[in-house]
C-alpha positions in Angstrom: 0.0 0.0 0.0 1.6 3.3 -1.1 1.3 6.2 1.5 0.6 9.2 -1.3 -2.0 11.6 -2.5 -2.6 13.1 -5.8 -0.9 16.4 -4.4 1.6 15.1 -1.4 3.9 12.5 -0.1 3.6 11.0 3.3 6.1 10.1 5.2 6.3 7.9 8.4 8.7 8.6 11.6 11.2 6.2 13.5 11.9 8.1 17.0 13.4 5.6 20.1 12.2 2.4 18.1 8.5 3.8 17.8 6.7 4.4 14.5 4.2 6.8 14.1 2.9 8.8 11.1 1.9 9.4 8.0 3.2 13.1 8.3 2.5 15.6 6.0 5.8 17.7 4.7 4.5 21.0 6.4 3.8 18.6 9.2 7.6 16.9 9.2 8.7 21.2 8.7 7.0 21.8 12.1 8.2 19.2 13.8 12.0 19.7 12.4 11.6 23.5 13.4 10.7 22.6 17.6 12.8 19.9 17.9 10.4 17.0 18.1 12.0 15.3 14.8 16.1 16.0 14.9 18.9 14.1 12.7 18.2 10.7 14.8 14.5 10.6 13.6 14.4 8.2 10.9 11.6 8.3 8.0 10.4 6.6 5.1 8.1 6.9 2.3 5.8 4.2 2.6 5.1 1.2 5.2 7.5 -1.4 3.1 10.2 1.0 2.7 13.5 1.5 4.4 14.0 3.5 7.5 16.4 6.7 6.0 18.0 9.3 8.6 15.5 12.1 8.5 19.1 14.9 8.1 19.0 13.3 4.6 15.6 15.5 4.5 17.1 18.4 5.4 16.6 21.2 2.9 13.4 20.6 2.3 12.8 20.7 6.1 14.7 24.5 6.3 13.2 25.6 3.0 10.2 27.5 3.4 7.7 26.8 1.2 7.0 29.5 -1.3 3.0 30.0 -0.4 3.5 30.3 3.0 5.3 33.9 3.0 4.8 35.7 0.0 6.2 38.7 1.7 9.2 37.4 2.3 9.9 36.1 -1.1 9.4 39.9 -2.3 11.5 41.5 0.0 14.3 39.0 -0.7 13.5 39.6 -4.5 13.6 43.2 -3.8 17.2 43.0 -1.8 18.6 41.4 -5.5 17.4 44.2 -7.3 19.3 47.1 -5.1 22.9 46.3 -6.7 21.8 45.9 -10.4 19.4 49.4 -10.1 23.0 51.0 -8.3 24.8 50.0 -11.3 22.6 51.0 -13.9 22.4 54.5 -12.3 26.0 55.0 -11.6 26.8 53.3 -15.7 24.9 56.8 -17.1 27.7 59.1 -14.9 30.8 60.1 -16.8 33.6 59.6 -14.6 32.0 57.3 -12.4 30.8 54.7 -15.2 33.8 52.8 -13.8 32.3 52.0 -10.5 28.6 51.0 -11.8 30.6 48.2 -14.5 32.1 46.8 -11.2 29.0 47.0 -9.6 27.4 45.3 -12.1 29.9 42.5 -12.3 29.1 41.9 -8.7 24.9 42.1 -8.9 25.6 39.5 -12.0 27.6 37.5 -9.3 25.2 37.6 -6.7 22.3 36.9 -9.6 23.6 33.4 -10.6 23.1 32.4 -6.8 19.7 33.5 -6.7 18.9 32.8 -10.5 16.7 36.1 -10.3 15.5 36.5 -13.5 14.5 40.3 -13.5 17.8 41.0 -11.4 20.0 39.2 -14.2 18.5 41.2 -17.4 19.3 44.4 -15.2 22.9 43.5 -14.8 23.4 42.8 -17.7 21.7 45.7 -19.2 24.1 48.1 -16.2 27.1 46.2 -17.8 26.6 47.0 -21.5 25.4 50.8 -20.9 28.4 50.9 -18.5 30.7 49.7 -20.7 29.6 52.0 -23.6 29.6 55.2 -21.2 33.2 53.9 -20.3 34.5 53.9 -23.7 32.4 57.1 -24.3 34.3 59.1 -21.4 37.6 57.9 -22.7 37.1 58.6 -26.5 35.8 62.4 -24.9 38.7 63.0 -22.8 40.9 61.8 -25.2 39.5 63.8 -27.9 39.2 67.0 -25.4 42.6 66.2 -24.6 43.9 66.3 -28.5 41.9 69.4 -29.3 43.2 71.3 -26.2 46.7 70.3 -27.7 46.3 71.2 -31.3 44.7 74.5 -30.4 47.9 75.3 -28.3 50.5 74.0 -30.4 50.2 76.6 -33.2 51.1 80.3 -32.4 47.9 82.6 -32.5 48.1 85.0 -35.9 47.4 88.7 -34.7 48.1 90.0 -38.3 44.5 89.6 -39.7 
């Protein structure tokens, strides 16, 4: 006899050589989170199945799920977006383009662990406008820089 429903698994708990269950995985979370299920507990899937160390278990028992705090999954969407939006508004600055391509490099870095799709697109976008303003700053200074030079390297003509 398998222990499942359309929409969840059910699991069974080992603790000091008594069985008890089937335990729900919100149920198992609970019990993980005050202490009454620790790395000893031992579970399994179904009546027939073998006993597994319950640690084995263990992201899922830390993870939140996703429906239970949609206001934390915002704010910790929102915290990814701080360094790419930094980046993109410091690429537009002359001068200071510099610091929002490094900046962008890091909220690209940051973005892979948290595979934020919205944070990505924004890096990247801060890393091609910053490189562009970078190479725009240096062809103007340069450019300044040879005009300033040419207009002082000929001797003004007061005849005319």
């Amino acid at each position: 006899m398998t222990s499942t429903t359309p929409n969840q698994t059910l699991y069974y708990l080992q603790r000091e050589q008594q069985e008890s269950g089937p335990y729900t995985l919100g149920q198992l979370r609970s019990m993980w989170q005050s202490g009454a299920a620790t790395a000893t507990t031992r579970y399994r899937f179904d009546l027939s199945g073998e006993w597994q160390p319950l640690i084995n278990l263990r992201r899922m028992l830390e993870a939140v799920p996703a429906s239970s705090n949609p206001s934390a999954t915002n704010t910790s969407s929102n915290q990814n977006l701080v360094l790419p939006i930094v980046s993109l508004v410091l690429a537009f600055i002359p001068l200071i383009c510099i610091a929002g391509v490094i900046c962008a490099h890091k909220a690209l870095g940051r973005v892979r662990a948290t595979n934020d799709a919205t944070a990505r697109i924004i890096s990247i976008i801060a890393l091609v406008v910053g490189y562009l303003s970078l190479i725009h700053t240096a062809l103007v200074l340069v450019g300044g820089s040879v005009v300033l030079l040419n207009s002082y390297s000929e001797p003004p003509d007061f005849t005319q």
